[in-house]
Biopython code that builds the backbone (N, CA, C, O; Angstrom):
import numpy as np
from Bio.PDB.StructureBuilder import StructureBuilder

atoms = [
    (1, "UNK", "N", (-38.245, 90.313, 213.325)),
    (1, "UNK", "CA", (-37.732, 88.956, 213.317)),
    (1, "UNK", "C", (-36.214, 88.997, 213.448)),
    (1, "UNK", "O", (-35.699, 90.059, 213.098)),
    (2, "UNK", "N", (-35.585, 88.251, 213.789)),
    (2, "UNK", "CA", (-34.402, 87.999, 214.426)),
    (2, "UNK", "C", (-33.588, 87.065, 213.622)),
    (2, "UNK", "O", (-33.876, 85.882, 213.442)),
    (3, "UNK", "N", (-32.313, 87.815, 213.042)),
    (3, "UNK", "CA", (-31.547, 86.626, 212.402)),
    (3, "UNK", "C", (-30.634, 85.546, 213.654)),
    (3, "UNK", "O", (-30.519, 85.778, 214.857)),
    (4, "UNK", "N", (-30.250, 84.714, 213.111)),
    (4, "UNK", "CA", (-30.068, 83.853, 213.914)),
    (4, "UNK", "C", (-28.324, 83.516, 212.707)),
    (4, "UNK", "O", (-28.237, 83.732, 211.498)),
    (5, "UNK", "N", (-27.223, 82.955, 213.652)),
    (5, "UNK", "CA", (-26.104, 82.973, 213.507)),
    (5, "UNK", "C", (-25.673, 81.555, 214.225)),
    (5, "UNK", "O", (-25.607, 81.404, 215.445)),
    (6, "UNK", "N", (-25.504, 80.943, 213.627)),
    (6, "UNK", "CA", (-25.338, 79.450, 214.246)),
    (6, "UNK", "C", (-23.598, 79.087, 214.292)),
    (6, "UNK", "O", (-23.137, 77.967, 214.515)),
    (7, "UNK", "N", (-22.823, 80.295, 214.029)),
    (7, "UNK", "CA", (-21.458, 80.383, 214.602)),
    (7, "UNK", "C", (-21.263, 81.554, 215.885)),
    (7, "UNK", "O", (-20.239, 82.087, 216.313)),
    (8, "UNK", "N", (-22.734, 81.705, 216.300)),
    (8, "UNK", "CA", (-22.352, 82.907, 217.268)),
    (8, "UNK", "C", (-21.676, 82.570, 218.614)),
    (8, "UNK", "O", (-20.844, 83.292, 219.163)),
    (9, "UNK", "N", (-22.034, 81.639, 218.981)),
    (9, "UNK", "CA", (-21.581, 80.937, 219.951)),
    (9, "UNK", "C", (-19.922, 80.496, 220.107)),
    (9, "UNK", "O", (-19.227, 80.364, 221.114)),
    (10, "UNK", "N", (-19.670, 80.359, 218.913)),
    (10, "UNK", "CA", (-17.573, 79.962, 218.924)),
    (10, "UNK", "C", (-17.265, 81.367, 218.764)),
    (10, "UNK", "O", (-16.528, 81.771, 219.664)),
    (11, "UNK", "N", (-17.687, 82.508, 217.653)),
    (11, "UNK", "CA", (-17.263, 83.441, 217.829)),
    (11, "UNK", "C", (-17.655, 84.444, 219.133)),
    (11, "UNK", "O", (-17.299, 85.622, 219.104)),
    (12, "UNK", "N", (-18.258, 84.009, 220.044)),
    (12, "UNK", "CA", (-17.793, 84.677, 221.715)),
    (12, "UNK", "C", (-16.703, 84.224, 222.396)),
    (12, "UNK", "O", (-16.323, 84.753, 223.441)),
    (13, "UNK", "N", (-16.084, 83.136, 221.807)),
    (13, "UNK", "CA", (-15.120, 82.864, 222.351)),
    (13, "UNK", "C", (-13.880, 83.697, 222.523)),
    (13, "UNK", "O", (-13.246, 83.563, 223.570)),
    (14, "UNK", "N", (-13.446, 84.584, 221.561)),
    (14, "UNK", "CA", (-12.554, 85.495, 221.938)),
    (14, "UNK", "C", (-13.457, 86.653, 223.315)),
    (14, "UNK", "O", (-12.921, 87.693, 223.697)),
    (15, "UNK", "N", (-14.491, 86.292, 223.720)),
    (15, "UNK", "CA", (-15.204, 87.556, 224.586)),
    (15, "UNK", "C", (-14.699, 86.699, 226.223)),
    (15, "UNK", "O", (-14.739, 87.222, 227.337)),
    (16, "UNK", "N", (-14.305, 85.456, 225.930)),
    (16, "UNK", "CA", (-14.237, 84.613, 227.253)),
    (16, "UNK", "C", (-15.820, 83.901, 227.675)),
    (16, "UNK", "O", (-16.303, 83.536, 228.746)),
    (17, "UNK", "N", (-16.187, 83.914, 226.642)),
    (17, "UNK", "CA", (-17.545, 83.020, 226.269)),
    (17, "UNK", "C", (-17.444, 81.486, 226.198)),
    (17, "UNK", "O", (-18.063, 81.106, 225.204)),
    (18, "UNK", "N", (-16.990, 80.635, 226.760)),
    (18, "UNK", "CA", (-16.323, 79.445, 226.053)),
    (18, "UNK", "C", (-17.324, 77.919, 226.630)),
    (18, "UNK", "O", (-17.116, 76.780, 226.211)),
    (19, "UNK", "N", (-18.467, 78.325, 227.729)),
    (19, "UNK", "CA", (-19.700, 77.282, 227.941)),
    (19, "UNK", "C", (-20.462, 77.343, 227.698)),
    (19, "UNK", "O", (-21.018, 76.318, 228.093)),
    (20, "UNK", "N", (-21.395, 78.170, 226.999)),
    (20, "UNK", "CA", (-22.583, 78.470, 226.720)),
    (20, "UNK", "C", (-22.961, 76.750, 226.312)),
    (20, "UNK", "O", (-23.837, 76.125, 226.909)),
    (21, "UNK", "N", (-22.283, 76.277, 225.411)),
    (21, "UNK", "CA", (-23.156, 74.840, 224.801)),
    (21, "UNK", "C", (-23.151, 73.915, 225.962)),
    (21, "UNK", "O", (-23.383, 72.725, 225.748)),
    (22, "UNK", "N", (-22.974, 74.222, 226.856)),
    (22, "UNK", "CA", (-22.775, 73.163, 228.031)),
    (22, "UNK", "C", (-24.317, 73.358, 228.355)),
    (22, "UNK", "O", (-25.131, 72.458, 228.560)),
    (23, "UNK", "N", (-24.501, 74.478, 228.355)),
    (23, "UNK", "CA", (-26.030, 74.354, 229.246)),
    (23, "UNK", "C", (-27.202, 73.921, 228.847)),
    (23, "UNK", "O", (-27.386, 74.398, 227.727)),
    (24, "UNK", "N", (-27.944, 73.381, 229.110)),
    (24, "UNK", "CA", (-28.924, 71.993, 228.692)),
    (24, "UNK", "C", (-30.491, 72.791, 229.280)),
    (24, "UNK", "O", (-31.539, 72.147, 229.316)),
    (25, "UNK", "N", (-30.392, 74.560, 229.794)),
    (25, "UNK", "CA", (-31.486, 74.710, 230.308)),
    (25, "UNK", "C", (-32.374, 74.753, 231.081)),
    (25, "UNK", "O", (-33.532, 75.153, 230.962)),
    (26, "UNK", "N", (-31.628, 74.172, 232.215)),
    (26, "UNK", "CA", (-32.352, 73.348, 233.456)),
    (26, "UNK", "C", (-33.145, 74.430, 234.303)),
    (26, "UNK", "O", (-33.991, 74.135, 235.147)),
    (27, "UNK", "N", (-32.773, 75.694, 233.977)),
    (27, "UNK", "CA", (-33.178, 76.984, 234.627)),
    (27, "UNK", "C", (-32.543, 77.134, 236.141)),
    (27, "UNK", "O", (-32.783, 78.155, 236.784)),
    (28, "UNK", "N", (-31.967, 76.392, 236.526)),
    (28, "UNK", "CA", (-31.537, 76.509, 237.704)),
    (28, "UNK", "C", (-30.917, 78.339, 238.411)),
    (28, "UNK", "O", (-31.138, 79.036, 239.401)),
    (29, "UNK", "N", (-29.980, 78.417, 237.008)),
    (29, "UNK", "CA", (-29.560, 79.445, 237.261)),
    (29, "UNK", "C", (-30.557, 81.328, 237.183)),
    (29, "UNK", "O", (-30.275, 82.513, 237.358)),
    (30, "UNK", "N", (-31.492, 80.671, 236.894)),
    (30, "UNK", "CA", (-32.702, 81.409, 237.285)),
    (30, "UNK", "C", (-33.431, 81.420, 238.299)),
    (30, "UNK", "O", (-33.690, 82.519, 238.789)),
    (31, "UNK", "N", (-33.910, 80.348, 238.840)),
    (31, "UNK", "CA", (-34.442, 80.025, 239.696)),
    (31, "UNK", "C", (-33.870, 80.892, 241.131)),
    (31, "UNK", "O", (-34.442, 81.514, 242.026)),
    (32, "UNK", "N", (-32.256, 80.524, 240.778)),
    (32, "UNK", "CA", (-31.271, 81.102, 242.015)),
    (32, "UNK", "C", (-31.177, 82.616, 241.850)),
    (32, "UNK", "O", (-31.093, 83.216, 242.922)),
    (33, "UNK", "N", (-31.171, 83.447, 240.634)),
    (33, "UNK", "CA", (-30.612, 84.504, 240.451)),
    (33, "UNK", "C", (-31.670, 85.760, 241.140)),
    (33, "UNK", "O", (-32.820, 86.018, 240.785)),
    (34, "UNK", "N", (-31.036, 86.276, 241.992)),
    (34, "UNK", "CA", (-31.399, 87.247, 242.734)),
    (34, "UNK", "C", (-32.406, 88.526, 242.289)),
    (34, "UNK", "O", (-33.043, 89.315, 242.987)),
    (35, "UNK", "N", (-32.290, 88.407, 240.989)),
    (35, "UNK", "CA", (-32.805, 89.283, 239.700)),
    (35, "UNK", "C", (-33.901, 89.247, 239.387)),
    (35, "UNK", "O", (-34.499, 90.177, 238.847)),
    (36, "UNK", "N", (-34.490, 87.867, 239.746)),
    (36, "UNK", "CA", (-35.729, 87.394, 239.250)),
    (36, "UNK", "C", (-36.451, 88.190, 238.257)),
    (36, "UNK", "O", (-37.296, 89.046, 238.519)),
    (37, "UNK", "N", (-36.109, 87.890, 237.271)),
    (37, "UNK", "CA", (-36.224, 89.540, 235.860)),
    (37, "UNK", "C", (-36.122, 88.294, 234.778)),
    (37, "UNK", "O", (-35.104, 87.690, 234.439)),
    (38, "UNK", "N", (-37.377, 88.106, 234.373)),
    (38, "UNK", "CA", (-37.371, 87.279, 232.642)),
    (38, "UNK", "C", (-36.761, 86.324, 232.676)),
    (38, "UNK", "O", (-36.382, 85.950, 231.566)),
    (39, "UNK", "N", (-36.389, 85.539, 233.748)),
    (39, "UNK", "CA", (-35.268, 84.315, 233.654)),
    (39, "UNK", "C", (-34.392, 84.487, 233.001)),
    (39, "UNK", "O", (-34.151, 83.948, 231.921)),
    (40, "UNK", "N", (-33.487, 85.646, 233.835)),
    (40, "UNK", "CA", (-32.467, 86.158, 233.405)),
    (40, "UNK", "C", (-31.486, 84.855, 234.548)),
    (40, "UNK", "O", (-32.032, 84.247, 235.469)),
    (41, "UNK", "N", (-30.180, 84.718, 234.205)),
    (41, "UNK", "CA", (-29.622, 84.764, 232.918)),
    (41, "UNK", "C", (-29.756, 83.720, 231.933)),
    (41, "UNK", "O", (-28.975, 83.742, 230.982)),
    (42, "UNK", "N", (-30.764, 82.660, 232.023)),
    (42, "UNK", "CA", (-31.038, 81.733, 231.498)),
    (42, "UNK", "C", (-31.392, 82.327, 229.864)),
    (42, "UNK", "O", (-30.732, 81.918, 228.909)),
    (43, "UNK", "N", (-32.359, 83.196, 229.722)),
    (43, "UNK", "CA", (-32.574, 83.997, 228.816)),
    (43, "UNK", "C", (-31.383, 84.215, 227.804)),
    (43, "UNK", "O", (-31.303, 83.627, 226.726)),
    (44, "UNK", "N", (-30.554, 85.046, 228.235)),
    (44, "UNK", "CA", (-29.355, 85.639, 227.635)),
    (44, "UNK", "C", (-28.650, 83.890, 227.081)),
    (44, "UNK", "O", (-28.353, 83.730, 225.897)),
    (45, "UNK", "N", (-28.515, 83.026, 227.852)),
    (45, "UNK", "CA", (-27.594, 82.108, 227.103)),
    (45, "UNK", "C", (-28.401, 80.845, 226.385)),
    (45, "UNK", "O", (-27.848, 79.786, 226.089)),
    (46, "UNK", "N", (-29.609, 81.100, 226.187)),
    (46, "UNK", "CA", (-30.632, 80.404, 225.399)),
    (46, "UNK", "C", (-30.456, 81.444, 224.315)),
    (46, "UNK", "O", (-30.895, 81.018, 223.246)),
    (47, "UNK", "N", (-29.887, 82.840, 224.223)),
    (47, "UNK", "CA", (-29.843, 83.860, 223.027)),
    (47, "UNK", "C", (-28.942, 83.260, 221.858)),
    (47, "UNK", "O", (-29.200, 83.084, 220.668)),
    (48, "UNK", "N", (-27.417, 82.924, 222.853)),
    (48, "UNK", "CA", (-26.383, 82.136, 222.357)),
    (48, "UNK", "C", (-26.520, 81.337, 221.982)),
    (48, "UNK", "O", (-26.211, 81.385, 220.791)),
    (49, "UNK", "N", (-27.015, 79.983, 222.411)),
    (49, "UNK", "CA", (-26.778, 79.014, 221.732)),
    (49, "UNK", "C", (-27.730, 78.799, 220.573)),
    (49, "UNK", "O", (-27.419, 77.917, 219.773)),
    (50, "UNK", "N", (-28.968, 79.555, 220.349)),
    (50, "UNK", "CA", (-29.665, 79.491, 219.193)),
    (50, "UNK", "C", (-28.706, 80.917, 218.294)),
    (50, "UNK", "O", (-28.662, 80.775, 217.072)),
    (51, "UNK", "N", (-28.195, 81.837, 218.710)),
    (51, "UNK", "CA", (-27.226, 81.828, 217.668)),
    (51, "UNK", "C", (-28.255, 83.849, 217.388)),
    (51, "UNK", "O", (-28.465, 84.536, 216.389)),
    (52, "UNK", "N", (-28.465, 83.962, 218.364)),
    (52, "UNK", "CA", (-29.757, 85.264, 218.274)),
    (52, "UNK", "C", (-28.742, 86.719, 219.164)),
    (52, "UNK", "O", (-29.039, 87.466, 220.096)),
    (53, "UNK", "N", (-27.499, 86.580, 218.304)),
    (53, "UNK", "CA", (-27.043, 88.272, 218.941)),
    (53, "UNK", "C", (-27.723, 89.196, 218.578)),
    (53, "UNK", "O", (-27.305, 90.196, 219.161)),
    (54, "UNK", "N", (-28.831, 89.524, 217.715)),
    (54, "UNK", "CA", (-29.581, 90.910, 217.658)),
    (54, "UNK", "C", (-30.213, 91.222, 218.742)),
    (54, "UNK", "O", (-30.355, 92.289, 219.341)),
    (55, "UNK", "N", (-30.704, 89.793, 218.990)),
    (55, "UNK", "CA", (-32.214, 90.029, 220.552)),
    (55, "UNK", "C", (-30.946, 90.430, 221.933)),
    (55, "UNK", "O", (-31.161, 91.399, 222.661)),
    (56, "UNK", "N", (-29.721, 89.582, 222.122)),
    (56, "UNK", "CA", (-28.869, 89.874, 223.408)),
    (56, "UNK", "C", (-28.633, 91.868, 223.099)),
    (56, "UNK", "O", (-28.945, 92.773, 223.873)),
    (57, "UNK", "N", (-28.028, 91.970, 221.792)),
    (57, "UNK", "CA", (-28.127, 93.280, 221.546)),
    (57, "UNK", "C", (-29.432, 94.625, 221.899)),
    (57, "UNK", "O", (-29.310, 95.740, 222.406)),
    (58, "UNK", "N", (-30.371, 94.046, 221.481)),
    (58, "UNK", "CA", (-31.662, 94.547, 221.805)),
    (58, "UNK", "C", (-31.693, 94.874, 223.112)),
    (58, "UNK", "O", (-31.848, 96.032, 223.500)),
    (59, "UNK", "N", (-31.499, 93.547, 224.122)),
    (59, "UNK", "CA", (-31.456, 93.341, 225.217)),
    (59, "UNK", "C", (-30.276, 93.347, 226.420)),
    (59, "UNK", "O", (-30.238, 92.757, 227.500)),
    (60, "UNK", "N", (-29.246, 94.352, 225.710)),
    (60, "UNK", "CA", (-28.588, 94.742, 226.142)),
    (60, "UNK", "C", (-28.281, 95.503, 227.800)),
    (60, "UNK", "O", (-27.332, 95.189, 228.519)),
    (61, "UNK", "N", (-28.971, 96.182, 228.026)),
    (61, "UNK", "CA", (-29.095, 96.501, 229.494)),
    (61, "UNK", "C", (-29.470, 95.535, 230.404)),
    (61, "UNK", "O", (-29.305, 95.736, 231.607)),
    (62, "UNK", "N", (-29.942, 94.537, 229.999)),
    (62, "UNK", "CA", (-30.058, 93.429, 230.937)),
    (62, "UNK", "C", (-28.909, 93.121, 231.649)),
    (62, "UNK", "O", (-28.824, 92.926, 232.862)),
    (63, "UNK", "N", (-27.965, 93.089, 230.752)),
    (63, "UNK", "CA", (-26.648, 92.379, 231.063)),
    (63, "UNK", "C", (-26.339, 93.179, 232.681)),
    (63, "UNK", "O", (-26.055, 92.592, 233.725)),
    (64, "UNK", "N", (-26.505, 94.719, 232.474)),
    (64, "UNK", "CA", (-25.790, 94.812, 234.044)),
    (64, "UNK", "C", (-26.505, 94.716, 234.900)),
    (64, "UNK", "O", (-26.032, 94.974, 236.006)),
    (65, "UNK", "N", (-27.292, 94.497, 234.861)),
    (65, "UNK", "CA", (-28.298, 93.891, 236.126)),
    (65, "UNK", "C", (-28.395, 93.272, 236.765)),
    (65, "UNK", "O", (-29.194, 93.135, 237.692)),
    (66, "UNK", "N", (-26.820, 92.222, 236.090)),
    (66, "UNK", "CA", (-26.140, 91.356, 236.641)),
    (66, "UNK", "C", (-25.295, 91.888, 237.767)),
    (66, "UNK", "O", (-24.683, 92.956, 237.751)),
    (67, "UNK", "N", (-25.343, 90.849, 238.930)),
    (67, "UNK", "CA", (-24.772, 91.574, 240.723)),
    (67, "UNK", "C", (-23.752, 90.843, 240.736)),
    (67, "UNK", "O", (-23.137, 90.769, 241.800)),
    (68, "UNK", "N", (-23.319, 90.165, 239.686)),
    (68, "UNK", "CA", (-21.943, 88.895, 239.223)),
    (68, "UNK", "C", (-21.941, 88.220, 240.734)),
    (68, "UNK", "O", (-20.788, 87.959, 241.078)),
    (69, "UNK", "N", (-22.831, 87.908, 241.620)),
    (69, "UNK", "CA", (-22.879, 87.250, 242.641)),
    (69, "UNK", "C", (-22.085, 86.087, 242.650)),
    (69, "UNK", "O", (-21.204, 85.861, 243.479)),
    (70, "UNK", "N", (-22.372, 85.433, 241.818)),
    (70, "UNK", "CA", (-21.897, 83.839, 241.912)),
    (70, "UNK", "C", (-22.840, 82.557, 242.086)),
    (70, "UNK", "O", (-22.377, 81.418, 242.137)),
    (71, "UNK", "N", (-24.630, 82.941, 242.199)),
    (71, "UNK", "CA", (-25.338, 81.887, 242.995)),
    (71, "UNK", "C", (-25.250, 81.173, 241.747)),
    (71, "UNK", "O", (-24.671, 80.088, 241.684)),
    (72, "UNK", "N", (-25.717, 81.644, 240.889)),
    (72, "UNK", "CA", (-25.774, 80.983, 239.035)),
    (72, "UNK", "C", (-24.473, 80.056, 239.097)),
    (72, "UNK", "O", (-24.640, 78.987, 239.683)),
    (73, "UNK", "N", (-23.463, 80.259, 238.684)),
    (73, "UNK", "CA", (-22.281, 79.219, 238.541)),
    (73, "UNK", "C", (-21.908, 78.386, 239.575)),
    (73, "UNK", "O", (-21.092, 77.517, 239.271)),
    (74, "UNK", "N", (-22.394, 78.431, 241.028)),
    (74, "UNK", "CA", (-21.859, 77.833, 242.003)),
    (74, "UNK", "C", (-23.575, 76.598, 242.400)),
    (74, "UNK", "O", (-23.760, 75.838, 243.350)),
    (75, "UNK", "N", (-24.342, 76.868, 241.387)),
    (75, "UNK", "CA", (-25.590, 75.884, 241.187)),
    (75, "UNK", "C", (-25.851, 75.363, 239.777)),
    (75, "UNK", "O", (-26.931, 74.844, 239.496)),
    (76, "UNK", "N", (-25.140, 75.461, 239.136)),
    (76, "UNK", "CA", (-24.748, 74.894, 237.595)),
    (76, "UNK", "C", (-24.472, 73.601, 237.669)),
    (76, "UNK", "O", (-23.365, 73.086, 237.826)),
    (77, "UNK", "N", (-25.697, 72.992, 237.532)),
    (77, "UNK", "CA", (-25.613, 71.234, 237.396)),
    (77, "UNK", "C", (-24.320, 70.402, 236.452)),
    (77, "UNK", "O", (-23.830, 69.274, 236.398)),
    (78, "UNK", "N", (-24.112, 71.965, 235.667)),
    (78, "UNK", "CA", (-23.542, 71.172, 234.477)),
    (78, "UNK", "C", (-21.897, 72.086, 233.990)),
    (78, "UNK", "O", (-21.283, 71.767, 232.972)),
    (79, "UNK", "N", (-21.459, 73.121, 234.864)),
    (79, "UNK", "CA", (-20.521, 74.126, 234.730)),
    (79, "UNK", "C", (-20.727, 74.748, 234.073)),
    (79, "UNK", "O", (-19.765, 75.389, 233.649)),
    (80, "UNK", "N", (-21.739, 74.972, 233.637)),
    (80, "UNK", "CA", (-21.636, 75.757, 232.229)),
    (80, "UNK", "C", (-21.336, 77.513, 233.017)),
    (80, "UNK", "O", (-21.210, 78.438, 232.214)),
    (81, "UNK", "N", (-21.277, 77.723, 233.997)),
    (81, "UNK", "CA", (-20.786, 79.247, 234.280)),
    (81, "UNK", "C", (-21.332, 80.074, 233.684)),
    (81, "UNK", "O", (-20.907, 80.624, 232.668)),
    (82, "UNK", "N", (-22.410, 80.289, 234.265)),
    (82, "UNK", "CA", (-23.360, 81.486, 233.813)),
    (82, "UNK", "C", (-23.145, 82.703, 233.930)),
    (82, "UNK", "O", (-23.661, 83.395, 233.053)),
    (83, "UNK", "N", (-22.403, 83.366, 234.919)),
    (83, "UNK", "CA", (-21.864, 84.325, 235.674)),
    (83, "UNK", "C", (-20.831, 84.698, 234.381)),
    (83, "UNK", "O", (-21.110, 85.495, 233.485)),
    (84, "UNK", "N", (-19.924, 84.143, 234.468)),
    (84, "UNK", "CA", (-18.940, 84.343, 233.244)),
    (84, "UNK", "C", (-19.314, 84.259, 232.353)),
    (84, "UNK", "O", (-18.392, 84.344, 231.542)),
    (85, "UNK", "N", (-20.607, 84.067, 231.697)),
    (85, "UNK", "CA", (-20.774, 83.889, 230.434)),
    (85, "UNK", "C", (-21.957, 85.720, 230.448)),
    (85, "UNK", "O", (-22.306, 86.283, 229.410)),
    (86, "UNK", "N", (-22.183, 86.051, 231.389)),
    (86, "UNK", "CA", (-22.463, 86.963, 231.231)),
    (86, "UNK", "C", (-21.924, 88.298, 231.348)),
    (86, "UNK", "O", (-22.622, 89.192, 230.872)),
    (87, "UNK", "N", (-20.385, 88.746, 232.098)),
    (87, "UNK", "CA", (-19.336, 89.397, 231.497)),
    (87, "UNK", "C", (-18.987, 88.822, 230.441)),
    (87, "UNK", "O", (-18.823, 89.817, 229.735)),
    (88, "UNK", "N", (-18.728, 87.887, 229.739)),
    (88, "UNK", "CA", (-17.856, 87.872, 228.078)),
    (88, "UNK", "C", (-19.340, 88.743, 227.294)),
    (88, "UNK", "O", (-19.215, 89.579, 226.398)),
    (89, "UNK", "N", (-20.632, 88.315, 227.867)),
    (89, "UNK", "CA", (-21.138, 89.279, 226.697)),
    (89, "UNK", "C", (-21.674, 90.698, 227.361)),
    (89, "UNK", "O", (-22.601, 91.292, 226.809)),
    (90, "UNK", "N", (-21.315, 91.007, 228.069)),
    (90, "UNK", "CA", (-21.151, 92.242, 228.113)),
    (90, "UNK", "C", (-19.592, 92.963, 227.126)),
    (90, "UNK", "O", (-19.462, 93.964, 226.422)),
    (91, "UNK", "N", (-18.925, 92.185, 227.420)),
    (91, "UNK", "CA", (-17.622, 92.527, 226.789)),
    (91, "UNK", "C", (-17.813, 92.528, 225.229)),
    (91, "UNK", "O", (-17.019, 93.171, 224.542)),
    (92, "UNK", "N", (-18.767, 91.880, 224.692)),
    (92, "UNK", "CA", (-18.996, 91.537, 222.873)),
    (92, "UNK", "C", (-19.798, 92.853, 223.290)),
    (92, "UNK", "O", (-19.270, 93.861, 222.820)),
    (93, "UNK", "N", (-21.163, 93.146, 224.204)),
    (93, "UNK", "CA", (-21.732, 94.756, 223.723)),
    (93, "UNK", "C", (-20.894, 95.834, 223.499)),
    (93, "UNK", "O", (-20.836, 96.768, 222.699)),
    (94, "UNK", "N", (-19.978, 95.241, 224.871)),
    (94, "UNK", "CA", (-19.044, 96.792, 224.382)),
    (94, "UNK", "C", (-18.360, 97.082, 223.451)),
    (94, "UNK", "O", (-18.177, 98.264, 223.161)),
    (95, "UNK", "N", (-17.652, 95.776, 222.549)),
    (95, "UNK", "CA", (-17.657, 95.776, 221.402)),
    (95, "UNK", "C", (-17.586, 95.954, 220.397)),
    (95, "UNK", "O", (-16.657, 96.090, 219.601)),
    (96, "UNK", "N", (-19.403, 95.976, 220.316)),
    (96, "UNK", "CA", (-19.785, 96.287, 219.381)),
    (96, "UNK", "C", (-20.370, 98.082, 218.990)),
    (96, "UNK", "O", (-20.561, 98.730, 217.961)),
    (97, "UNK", "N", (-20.496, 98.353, 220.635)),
    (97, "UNK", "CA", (-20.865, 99.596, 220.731)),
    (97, "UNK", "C", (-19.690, 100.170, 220.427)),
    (97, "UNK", "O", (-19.964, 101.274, 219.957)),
    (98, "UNK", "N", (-18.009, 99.938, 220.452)),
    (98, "UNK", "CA", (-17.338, 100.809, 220.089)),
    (98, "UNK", "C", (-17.363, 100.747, 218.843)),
    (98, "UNK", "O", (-17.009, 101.739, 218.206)),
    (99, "UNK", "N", (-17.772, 99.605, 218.193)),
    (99, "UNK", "CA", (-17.917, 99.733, 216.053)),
    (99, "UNK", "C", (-18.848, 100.834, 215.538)),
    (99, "UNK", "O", (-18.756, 101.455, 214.480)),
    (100, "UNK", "N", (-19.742, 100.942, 216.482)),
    (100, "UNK", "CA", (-21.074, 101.320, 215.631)),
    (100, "UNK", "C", (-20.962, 103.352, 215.918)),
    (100, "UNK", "O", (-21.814, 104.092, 215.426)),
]
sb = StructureBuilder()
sb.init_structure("model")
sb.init_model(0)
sb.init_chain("A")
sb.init_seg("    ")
for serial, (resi, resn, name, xyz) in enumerate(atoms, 1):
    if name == "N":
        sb.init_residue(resn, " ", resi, " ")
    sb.init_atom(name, np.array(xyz, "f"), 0.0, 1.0, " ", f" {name:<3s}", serial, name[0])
structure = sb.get_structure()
């Protein structure tokens, strides 16, 4: 089971994390993403805003699987910048991998 952190989301903000609450879900940025892998990156920022860094942690290698294309943020109904929100958390894994 998965703790859940309902400040996780402001504290990515020093990672350059700063839309995640913008996104409302729409999957779009799945739909588009070249990856077609778990509704990625929709996945990863549904992690955030419920506040679930153990599971993004868990699920860590996902992150580079990312091709930082651009189709995700440049089809974002809503800006929320998916693309960028998935370097800032790569940047919190690395992180955290240098703490541990």
């Amino acid at each position: 089971m998965a703790l859940v952190n309902p400040d996780f989301a402001q504290e990515l903000k020093q990672f350059g994390v700063d839309t995640a609450l913008e996104c409302f879900n729409c999957g779009t940025c799945a739909a588009i993403c070249p990856l077609i892998y778990e509704h990625f990156p929709r996945k990863m920022i549904r992690y955030v805003q419920v506040g679930a860094a153990e599971l993004i942690l868990q699920q860590a290698q996902d992150l580079w699987r990312c091709l930082h294309c651009g189709l995700c943020t440049r089809t974002c109904p809503r800006q929320a910048n998916p693309g960028e929100l998935i370097l800032g958390l790569r940047r919190y894994v690395v992180s955290r991998w240098r703490r541990a």
